[in-house]
N, C-alpha and C positions, 0 to 999 in steps of 0.2 A: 270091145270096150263096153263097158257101162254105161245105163243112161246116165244124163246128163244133171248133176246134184250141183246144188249149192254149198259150196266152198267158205269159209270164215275165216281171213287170214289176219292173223295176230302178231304183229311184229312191227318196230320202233325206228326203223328205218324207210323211211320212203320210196328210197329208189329200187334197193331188195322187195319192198312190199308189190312196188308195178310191178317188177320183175316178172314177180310169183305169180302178180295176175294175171299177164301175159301169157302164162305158160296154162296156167288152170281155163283162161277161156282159149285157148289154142287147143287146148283136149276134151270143149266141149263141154264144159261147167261154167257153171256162173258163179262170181263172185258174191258172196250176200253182202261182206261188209269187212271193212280194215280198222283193226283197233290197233292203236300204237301204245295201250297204256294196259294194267291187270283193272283199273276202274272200270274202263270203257269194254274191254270184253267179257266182264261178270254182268255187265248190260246187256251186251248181245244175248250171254248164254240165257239169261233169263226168258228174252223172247224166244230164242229155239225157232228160229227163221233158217236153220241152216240145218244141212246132211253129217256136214265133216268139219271139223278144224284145224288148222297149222300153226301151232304152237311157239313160235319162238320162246326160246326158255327164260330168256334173261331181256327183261324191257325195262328198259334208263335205269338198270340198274336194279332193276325189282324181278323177286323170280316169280315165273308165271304158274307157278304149284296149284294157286287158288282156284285159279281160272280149269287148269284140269282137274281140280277135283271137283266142282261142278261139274265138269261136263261127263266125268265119270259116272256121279248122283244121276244124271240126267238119262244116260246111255248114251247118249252121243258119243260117236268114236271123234278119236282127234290123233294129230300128228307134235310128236317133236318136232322141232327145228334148230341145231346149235352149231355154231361157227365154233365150237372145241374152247378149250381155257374156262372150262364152269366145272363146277362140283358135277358130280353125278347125281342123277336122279333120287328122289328118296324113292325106297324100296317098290312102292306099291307104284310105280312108275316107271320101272326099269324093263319089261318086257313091251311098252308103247314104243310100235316102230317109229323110229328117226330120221330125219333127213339131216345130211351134214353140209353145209355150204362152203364154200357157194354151191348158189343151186341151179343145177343146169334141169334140162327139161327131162335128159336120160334118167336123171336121180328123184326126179319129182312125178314121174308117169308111174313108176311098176309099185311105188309106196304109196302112192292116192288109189289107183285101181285096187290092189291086193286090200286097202283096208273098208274101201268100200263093197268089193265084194266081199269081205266078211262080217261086213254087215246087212247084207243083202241076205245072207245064211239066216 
């Protein structure tokens, strides 16, 4: 396992978001912070408190593009996250690994390690 990073979970559902939290401090990460909106996590990304992000794609309705492309500008790696029924990614976003939900902990361990370890590279 990897040491233990600060995780930014970005997603509009509450009970998916414990969820997720659940599982990220269950392998030993900490949570920096949960934004349910694209306003409230162009806030986070600005302070840059966090290792990683999980991206939910589509929040009440707004797509989360903005928010990765900061975090792109920034380097910070970040994760997709989509429950299916969205457009596909624009282009320059299409090789960011994805988690599909629901999300179990099997689906959310080997895509936060592998992305943190490559940025550990």
């Amino acid at each position: 396992m990897t040491l233990s990073r600060s995780i930014l979970i970005v997603e509009d559902e509450p009970l998916i978001a414990m969820m997720l939290e659940d599982f990220i401090l269950s392998l030993g990460h900490e949570v920096s912070g949960n934004c349910d909106s694209v306003g409230s996590a162009l806030k986070e990304v600005e302070k840059g408190t966090f290792d990683l992000a999980i991206l939910d794609v589509n929040l009440k309705g707004e797509s989360v593009w903005p928010v990765a492309s900061a975090l792109r500008d920034k380097g910070t790696p970040f994760v997709l996250a989509t429950g299916g029924h969205v457009d596909p990614p624009p282009v320059e976003f299409r090789n960011v690994p994805t988690i599909e939900k629901p999300y179990t902990i099997d689906r959310v361990t080997p895509i936060i390690e592998a992305v943190l370890a490559s940025a550990e590279q």
